[in-house]
N, CA, C and O of each residue as an XYZ file, in Angstrom:
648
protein
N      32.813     91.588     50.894
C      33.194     90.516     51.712
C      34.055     91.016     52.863
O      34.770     92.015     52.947
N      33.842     90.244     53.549
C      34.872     91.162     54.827
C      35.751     90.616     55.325
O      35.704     89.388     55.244
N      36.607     91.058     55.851
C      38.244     90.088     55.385
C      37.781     88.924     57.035
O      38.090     89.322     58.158
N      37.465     88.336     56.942
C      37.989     87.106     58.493
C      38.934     86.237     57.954
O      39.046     85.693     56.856
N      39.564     86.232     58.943
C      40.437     84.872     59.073
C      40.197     83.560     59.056
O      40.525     82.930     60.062
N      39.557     82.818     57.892
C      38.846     81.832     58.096
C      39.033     80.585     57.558
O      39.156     80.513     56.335
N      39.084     79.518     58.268
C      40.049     78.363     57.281
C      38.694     77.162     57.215
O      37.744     76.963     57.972
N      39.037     76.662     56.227
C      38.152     74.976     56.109
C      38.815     74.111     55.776
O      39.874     74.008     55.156
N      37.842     73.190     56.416
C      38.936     71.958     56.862
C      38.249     70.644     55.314
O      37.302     69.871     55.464
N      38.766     70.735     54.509
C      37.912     69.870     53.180
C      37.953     68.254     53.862
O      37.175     67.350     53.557
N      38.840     68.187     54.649
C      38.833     66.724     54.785
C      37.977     66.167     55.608
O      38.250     64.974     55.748
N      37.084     66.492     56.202
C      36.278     66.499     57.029
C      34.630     65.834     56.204
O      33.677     65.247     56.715
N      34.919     66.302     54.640
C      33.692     66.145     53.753
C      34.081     65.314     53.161
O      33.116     64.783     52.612
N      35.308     64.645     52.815
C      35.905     63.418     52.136
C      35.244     62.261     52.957
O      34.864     62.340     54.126
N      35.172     61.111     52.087
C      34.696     60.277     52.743
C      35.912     59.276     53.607
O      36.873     58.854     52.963
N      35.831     59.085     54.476
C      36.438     57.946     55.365
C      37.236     56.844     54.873
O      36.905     56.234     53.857
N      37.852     56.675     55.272
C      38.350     55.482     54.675
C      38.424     54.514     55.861
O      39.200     55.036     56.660
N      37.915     53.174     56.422
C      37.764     52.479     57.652
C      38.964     51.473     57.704
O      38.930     50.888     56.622
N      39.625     51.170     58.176
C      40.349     50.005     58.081
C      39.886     48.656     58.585
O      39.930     48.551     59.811
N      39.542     47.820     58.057
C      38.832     46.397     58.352
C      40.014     45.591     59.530
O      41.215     45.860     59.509
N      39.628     44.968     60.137
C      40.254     44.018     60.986
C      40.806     42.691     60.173
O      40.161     41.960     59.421
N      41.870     42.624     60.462
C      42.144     41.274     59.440
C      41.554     40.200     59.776
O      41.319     39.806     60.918
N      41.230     39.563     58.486
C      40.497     38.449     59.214
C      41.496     37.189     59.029
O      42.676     37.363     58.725
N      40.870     35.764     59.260
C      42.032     34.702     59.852
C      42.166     34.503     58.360
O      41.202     34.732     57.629
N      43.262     34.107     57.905
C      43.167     33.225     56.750
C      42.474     31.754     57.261
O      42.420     31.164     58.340
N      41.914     31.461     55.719
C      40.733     29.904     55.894
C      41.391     28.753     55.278
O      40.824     27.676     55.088
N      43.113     29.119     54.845
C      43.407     28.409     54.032
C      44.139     27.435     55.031
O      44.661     27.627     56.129
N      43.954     26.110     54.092
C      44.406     24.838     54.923
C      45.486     24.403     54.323
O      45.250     24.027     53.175
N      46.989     24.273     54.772
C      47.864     23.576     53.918
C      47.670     22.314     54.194
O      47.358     21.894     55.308
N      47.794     21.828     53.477
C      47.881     20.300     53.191
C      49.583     19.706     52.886
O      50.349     20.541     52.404
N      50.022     18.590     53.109
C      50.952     18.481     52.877
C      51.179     18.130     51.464
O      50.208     18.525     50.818
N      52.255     17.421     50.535
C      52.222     17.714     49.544
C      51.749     16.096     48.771
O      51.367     15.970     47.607
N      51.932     14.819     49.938
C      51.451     14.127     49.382
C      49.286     13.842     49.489
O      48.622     13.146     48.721
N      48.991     14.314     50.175
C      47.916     14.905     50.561
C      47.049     15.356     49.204
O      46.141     14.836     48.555
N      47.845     16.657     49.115
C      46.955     17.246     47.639
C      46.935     16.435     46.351
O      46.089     16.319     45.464
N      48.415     15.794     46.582
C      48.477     15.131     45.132
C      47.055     14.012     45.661
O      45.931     14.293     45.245
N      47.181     13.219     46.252
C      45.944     12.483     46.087
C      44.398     13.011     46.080
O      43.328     12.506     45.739
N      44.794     14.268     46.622
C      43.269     14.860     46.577
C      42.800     15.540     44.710
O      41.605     15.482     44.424
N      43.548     15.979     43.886
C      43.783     16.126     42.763
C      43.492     14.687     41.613
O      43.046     14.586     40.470
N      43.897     13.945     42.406
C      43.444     12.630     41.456
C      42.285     12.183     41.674
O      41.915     11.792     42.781
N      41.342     12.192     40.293
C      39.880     11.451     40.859
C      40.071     10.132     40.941
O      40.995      9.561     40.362
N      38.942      9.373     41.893
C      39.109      8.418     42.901
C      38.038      7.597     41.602
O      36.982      7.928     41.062
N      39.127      6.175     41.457
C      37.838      5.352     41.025
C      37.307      4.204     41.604
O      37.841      3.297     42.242
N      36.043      4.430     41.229
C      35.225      3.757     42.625
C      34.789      2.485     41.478
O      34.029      2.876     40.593
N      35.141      1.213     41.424
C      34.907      0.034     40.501
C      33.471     -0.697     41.021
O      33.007     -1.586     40.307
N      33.076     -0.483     41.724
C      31.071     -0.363     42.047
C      30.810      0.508     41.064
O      30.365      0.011     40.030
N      31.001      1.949     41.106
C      30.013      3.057     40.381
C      30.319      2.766     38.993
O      29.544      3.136     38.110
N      31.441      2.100     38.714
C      31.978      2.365     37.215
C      31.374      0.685     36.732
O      31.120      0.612     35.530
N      31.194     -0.293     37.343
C      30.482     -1.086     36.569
C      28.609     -1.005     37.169
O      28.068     -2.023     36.738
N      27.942     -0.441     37.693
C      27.045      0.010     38.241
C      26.478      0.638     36.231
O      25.741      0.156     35.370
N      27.310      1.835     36.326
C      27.394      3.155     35.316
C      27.619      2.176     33.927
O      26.986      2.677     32.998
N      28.258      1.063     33.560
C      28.405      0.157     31.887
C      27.226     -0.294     32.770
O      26.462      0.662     32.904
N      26.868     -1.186     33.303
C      25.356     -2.155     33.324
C      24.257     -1.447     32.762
O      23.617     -1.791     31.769
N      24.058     -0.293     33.563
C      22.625      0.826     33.370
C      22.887      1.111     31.860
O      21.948      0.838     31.113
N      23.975      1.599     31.319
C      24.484      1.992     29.479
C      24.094      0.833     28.823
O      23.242      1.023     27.955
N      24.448     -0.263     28.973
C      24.595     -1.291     28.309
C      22.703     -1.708     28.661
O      22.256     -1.481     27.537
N      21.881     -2.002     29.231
C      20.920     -1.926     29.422
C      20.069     -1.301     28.675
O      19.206     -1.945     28.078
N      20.158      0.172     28.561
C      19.675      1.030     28.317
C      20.035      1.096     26.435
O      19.178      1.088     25.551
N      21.612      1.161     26.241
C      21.314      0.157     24.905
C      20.532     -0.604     24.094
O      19.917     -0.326     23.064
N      20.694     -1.958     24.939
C      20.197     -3.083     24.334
C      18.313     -2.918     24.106
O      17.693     -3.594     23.285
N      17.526     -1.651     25.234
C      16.360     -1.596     25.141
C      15.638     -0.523     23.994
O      14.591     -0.777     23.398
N      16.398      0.651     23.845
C      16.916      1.287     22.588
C      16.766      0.462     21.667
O      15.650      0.523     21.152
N      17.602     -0.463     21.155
C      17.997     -1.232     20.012
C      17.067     -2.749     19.985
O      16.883     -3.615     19.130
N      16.678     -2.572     21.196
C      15.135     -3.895     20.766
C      14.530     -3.198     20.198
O      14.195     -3.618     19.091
N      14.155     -2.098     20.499
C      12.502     -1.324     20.424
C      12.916     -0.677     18.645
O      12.208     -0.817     17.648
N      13.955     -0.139     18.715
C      14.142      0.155     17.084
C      14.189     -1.584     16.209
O      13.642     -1.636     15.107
N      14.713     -2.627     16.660
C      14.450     -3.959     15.624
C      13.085     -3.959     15.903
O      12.640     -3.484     14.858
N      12.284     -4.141     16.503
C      10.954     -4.520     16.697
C       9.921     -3.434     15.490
O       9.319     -3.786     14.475
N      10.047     -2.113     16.093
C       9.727     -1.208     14.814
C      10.020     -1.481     13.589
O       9.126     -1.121     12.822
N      11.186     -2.123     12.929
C      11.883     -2.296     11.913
C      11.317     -3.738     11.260
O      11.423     -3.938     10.050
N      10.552     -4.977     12.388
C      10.058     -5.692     12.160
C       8.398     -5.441     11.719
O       7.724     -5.847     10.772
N       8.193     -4.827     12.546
C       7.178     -4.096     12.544
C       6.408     -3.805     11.152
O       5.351     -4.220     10.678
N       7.558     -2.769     10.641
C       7.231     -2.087      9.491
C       7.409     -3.280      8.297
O       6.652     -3.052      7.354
N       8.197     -4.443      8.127
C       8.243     -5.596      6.985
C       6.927     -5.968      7.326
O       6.061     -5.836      6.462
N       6.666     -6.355      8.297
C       5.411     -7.173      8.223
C       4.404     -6.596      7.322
O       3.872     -7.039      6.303
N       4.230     -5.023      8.238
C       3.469     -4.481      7.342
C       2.754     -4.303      6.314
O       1.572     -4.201      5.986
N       4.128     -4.289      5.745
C       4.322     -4.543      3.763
C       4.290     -5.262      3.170
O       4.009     -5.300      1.973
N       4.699     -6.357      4.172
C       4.116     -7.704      3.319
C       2.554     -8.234      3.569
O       1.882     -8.864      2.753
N       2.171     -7.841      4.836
C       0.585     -7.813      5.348
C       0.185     -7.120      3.946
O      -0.490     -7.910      3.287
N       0.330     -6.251      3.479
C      -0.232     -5.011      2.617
C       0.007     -5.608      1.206
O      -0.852     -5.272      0.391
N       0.772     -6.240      0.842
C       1.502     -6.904     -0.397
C       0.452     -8.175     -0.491
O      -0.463     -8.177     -1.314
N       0.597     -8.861      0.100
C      -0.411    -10.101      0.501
C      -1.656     -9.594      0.233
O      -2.069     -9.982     -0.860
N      -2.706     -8.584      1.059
C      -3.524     -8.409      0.494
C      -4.117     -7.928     -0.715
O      -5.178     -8.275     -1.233
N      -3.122     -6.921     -1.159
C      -3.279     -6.722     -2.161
C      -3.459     -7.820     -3.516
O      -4.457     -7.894     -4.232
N      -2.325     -8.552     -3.626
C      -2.169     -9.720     -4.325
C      -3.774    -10.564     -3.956
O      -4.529    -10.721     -4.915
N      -4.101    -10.933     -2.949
C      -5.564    -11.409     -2.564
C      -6.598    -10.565     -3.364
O      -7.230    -10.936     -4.354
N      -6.635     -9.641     -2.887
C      -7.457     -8.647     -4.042
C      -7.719     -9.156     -5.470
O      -8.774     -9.618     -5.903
N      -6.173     -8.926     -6.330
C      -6.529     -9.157     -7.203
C      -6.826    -10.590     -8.124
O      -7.372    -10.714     -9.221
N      -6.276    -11.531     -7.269
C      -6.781    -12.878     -7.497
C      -8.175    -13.457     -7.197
O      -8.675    -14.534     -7.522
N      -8.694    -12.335     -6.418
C     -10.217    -12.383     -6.135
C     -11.464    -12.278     -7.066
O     -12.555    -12.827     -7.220
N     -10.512    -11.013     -7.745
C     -10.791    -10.294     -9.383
C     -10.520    -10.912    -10.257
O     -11.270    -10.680    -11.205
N      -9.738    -11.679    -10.467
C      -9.770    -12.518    -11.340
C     -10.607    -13.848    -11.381
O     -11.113    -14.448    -12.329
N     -10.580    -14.142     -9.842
C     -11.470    -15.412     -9.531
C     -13.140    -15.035     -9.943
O     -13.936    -15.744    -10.560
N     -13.288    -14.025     -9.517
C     -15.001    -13.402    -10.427
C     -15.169    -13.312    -11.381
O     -16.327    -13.396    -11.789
N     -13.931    -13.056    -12.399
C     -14.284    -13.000    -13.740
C     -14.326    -14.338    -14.211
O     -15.197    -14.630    -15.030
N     -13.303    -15.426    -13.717
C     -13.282    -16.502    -14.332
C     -14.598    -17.862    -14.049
O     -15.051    -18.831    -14.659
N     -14.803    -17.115    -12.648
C     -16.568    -17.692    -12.425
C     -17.579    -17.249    -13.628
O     -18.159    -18.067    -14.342
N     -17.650    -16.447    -13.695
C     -18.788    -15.080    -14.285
C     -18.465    -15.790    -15.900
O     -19.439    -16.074    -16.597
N     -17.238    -16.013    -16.353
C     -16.625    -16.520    -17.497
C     -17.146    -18.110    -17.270
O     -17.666    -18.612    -18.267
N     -17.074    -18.840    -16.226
C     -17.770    -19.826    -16.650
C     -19.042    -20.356    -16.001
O     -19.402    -21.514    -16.212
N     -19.742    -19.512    -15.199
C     -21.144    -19.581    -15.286
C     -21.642    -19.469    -16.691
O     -22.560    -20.195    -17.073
N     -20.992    -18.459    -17.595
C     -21.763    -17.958    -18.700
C     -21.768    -18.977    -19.861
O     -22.640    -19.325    -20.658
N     -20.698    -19.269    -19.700
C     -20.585    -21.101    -20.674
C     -21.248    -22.145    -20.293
O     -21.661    -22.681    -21.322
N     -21.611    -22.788    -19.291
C     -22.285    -23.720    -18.278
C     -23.533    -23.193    -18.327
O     -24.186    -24.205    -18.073
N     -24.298    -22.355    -18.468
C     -25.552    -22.171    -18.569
C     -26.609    -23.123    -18.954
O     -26.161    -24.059    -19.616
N     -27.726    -23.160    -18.763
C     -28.428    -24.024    -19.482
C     -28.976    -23.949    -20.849
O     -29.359    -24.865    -21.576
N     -28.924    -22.146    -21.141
C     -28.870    -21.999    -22.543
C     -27.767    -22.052    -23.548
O     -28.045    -22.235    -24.733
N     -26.359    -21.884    -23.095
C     -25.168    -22.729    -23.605
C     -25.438    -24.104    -23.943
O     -25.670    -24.595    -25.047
N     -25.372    -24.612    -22.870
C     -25.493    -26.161    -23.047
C     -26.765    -26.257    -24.004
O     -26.379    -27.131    -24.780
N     -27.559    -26.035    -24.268
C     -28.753    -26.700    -25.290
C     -28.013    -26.256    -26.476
O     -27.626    -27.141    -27.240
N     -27.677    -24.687    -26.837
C     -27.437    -24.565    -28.287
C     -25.813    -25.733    -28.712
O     -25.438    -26.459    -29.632
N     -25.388    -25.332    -27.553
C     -23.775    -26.669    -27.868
C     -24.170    -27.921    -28.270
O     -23.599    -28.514    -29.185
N     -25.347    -28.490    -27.501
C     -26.005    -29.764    -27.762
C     -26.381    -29.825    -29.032
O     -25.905    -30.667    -29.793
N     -27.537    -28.687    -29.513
C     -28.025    -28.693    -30.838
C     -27.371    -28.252    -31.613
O     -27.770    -28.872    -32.599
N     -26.412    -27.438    -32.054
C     -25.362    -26.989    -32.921
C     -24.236    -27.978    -32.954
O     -23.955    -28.320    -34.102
N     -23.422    -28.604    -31.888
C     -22.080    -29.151    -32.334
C     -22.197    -30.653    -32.258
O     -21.380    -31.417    -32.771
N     -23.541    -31.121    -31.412
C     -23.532    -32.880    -30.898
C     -24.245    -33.319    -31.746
O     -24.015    -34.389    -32.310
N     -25.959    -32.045    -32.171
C     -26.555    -32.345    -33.252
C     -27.843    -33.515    -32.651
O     -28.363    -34.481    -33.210
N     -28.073    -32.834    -31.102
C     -29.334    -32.992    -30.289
C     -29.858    -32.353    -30.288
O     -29.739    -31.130    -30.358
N     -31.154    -33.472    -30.150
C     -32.790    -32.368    -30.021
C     -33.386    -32.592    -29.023
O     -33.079    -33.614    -28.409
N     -34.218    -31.911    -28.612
C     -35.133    -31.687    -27.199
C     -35.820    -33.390    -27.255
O     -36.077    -34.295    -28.048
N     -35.846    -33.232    -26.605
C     -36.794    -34.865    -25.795
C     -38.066    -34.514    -27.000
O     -38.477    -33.496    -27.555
N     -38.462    -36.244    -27.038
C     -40.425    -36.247    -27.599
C     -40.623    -37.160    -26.550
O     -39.920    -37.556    -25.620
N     -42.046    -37.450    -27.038
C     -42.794    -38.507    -26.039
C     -42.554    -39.781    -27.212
O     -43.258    -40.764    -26.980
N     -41.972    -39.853    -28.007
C     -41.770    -40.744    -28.975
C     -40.201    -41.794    -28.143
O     -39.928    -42.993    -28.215
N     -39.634    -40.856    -27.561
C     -38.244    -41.427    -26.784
C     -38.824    -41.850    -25.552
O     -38.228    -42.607    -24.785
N     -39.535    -41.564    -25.415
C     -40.368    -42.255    -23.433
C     -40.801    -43.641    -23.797
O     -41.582    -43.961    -24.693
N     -39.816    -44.827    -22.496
C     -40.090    -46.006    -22.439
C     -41.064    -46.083    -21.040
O     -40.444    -45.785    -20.019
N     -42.013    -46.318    -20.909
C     -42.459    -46.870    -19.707
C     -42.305    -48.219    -19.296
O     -42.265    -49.172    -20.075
N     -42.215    -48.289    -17.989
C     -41.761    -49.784    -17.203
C     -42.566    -49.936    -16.408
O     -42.437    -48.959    -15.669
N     -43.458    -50.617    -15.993
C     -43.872    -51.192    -14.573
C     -43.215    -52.225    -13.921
O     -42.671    -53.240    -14.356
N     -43.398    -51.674    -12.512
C     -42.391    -52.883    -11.911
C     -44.269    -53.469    -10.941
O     -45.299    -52.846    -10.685
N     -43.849    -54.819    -10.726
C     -44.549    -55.518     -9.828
C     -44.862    -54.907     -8.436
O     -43.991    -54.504     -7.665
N     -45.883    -54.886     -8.252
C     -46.295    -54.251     -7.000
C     -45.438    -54.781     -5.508
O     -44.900    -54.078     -4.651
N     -45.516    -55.785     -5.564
C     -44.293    -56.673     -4.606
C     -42.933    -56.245     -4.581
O     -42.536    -55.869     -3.478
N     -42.282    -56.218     -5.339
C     -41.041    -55.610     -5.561
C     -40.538    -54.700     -4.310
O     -41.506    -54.130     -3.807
N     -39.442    -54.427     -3.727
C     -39.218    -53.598     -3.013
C     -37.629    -53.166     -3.077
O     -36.971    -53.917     -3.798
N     -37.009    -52.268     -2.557
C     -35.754    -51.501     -2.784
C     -34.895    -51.702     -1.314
O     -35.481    -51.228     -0.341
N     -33.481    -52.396     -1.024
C     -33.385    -52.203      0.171
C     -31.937    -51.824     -0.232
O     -31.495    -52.148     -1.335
N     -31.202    -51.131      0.676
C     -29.901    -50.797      0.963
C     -29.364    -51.431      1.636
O     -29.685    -51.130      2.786
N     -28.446    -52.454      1.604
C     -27.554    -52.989      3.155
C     -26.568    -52.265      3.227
O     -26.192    -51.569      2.284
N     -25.960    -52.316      4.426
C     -24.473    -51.061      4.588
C     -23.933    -52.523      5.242
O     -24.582    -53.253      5.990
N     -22.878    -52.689      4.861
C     -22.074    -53.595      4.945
C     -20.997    -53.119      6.412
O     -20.340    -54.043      6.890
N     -20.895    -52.108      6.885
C     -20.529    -51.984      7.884
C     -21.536    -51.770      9.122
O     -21.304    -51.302     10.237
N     -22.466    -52.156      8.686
C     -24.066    -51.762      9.901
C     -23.581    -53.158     10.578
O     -24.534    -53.279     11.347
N     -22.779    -54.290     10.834
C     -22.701    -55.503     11.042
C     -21.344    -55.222     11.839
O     -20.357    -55.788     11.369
N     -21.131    -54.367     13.069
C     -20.352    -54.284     14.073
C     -20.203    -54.872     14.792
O     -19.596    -55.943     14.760
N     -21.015    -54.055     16.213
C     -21.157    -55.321     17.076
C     -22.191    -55.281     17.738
O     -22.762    -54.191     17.724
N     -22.908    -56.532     18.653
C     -23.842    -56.465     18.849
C     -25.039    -55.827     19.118
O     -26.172    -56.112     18.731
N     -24.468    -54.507     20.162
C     -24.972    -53.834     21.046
C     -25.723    -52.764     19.835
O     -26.847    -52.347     20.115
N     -25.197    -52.404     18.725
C     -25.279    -51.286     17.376
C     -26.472    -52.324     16.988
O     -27.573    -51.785     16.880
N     -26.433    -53.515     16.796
C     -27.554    -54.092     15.790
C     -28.742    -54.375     16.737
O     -29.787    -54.924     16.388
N     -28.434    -53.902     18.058
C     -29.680    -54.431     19.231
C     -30.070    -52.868     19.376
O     -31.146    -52.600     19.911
N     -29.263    -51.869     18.934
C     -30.492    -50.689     18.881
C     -31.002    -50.004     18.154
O     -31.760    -49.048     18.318
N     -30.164    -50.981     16.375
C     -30.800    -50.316     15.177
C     -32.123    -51.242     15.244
O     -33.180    -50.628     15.103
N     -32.196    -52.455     15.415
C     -33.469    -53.280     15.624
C     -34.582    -52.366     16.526
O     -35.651    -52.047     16.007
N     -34.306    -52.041     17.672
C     -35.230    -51.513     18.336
C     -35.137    -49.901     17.859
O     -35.506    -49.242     18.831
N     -34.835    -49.127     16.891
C     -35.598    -48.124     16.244
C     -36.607    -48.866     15.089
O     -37.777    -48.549     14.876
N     -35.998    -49.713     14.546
C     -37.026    -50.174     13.521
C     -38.664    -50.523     14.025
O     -39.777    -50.460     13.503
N     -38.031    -50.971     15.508
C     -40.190    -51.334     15.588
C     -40.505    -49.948     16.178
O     -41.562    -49.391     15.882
N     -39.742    -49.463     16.884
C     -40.553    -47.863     17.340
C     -40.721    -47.168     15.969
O     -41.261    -46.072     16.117
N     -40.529    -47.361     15.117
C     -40.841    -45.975     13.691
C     -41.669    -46.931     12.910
O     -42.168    -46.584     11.839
């Protein structure tokens, strides 16, 4: 190495340090009755009964819609209870038909007749014959056919048209 006289300067490779320009302060004093009111929230008696109406609203539609569900669901059960009960009174109503078709029969009724009343089938020995007179005839009066005029002036005139 060979001797020079040689100096370095290190600070030159350090980094910088810049000094910034001050900037303004942004701060605003306020005086002191100032802040205190700015610190207190402001109540606004529009927004705050505005804010219970919409709650209270919004409530009461909540709490319909859950009674209504709640109605809902009784009916249900009693819809379901009801039919059921229908059901089985239906079932019972078939058997108690079926129970007395089977008694009412016409072969019931003859052996009941001939076993407990102690009847017998018809003969031609029990047949009365009648003749009636050829003249003879059958009429019905209706005792309310005698209204008023106009009724007996157009039951008359069906009688000659038929």
């Amino acid at each position: 190495m060979s001797k020079q006289n040689t100096a370095y300067d290190f600070s030159l490779f350090e980094p910088q340090k810049k000094e910034l320009p001050k900037r303004q302060s942004n701060v605003i004093e306020l005086p002191a009755k100032k802040l205190e009111e700015n610190r207190r929230p402001k109540r606004q008696p529009l927004r705050l009964l505005a804010t219970f109406c919409f709650m209270a609203v919004l409530v009461s539609l909540v709490g319909t819609l859950v009674y209504g569900q709640v109605q809902l669901t009784e009916l249900t059960e009693q819809v379901n209870s009801a039919t059921k009960q229908m059901e089985e009174q239906q079932s019972v109503h078939t058997q108690l038909k079926m129970r007395s078709d089977s008694r009412l029969s016409l072969q019931a009724t003859e052996v009941y007749a001939k076993d407990q009343l102690g009847m017998r089938k018809i003969s031609y020995s029990q047949v009365e014959c009648i003749k009636l007179s050829p003249g003879d005839k059958g009429q019905v009066l209706d005792k309310n056919a005698a209204g008023n005029w106009w009724s007996s002036l157009w039951n008359s005139l069906q009688n000659l048209l038929s």
